[in-house]
C-alpha positions, 0 to 999 in steps of 0.5 A: 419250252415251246410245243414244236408239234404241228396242230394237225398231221396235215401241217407238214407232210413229207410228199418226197421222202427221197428226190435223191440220196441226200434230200427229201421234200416237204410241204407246209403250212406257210407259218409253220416255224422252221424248227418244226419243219425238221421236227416232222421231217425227222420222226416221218422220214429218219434219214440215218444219220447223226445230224438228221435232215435239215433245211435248205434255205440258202447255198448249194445249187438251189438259188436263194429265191427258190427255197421255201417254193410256194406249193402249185396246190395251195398259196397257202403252203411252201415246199422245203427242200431237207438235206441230211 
């Protein structure tokens, strides 16, 4: 079974636990696997709810080109929108 831990803390960081009732924002390394990108979501920021936070990575009102967005700080890191 994979290790699904990020190498450091600072791998994905919740920078915007709530940007309404439903989602949350997160910033990651660009290589981060998706899966481990809800992994951290989830145990930093519990959404309470049975399914927890996932993705958004298509659909919605959000085009498909906008998500993951390149972080303004670093190329290296995209921002993800989670949806609970």
């Amino acid at each position: 079974m994979p290790d699904d831990t990020p190498q450091t803390m600072t791998d994905v960081v919740v920078t915007n636990p709530f940007v309404n009732l439903c989602h949350m924002q997160v910033c990651a390394r660009r290589d981060i696997p998706h899966e481990t990108v809800e992994v951290v979501a989830n145990r930093e920021n519990p959404s309470g709810t049975s399914n927890g936070w996932r993705l958004v990575l298509e659909g919605g009102d959000h085009p498909p080109e906008s998500w993951p967005a390149r972080c303004s700080d670093d190329a290296e890191r995209v921002h993800y929108l989670l949806v609970c």
